[in-house]
N, C-alpha and C positions, 0 to 999 in steps of 0.2 A: 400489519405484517410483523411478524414474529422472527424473521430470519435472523442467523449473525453474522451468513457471509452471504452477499450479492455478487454475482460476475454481470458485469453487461455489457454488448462487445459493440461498437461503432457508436459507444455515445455521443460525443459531437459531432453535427454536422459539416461540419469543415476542419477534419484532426488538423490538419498541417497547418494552421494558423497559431494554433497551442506548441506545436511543436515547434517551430520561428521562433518562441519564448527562450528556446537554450542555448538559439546560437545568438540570439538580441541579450542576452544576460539579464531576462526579466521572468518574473511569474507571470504568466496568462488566465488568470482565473475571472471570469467572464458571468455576464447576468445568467446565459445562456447555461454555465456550468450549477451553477445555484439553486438555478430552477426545474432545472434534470436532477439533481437531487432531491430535493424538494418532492418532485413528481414521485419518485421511484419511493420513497418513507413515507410518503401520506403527511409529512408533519415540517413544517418550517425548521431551517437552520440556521447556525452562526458558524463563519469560518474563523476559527480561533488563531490557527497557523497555516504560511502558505506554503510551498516552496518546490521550485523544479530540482530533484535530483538526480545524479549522475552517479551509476556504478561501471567502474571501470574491471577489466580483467587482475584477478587477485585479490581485488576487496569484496570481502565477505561484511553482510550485517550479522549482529548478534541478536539472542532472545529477549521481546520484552516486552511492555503491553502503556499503553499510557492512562494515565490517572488523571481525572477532570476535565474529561472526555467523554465525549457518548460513540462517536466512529471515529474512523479512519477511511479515505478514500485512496485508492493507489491508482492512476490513470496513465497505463505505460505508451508513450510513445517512439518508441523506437521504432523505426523504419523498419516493417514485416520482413525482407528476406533478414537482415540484422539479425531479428530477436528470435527468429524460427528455431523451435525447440527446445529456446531456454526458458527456464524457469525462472517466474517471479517471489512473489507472498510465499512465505511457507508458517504452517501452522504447528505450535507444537503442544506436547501435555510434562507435565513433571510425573518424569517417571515416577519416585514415591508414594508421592500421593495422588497423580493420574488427571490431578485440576488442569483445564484447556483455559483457565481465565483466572486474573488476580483473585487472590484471598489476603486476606490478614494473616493466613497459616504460612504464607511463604515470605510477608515483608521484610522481615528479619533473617533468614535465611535462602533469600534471592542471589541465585549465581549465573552467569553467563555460559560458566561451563557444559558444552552439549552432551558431554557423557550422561550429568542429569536431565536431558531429556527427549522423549521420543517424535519425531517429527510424523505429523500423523495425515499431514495433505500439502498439496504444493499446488499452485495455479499459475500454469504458463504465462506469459511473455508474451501479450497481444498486441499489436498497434492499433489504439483505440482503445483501448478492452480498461474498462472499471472493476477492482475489486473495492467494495463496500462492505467492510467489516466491523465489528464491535471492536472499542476500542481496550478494551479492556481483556480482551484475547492474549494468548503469548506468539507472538510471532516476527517474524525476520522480512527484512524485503530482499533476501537471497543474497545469489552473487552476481557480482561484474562479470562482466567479457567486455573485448575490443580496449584499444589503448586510447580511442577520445571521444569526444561528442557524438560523431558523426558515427562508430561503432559501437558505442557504449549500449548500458541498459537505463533509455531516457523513464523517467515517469514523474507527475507531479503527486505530492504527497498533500493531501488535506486535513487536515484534522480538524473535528467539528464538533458541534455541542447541538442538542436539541436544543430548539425556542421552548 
């Protein structure tokens, strides 16, 4: 498979045991999660870093991409009527020079500023729903809504290396 973005929507079999992870104060990252990866790339992984997080109403993420990386998994859980409508992952390009993924041409002149660049896809806010992307892409995991847990924009963040 050649892709750089995956969506795939009711990955785990039992969401609401991952989602227990936010209001428990722990990552739920499972054999189960591993191996649905695993499945979906043909190719064995390692999870480098884990972690459940939480966008609340008013926080924005900025542009960026990670380096010593091969993906990034995004796996939203917020409770469906909650996340309806909102937007998760957005993807973007440097306007100038039009790259959707690190170069050496921008290491040294890398800004957060979004006037520099154009956001060119956005992927809803599924409960269940995996975005599987390159890690090496420029992109945001959007904005908050809701003021806690229980409103928020829940998903767990993975970030992974081929074996």
């Amino acid at each position: 498979m050649n892709s750089r973005i995956i969506i795939v929507d009711d990955l785990y079999d039992i969401g609401h045991q991952y989602h227990k992870g936010f209001f428990e104060n722990h990552s739920t990252v499972t054999k189960e999660t591993i191996e649905k990866i695993t499945k979906i790339l043909g190719k064995e992984i390692e999870i480098i870093s884990e972690s459940n997080e939480v966008l609340l109403q008013d926080q924005k993420e900025s542009v960026c991409c990670h380096l010593g990386s091969d993906w990034i998994a995004v796996i939203y859980l917020s409770i469906p009527l909650v996340s309806f409508g909102e937007y998760g992952v957005r993807f973007y390009s440097h306007k100038e020079t039009g790259l959707e993924q690190f170069s050496e041409k921008l290491r040294n002149n890398f800004s957060q500023n979004l006037d520099l660049w154009k956001e060119y896809g956005k992927i809803p806010a599924k409960y269940n729903r995996m975005i599987l992307f390159r890690s090496d892409l420029w992109h945001s995991y959007g904005e908050g809504f809701g003021s806690d847990k229980s409103s928020g924009l829940l998903f767990q963040k993975l970030i992974l290396k081929e074996k």
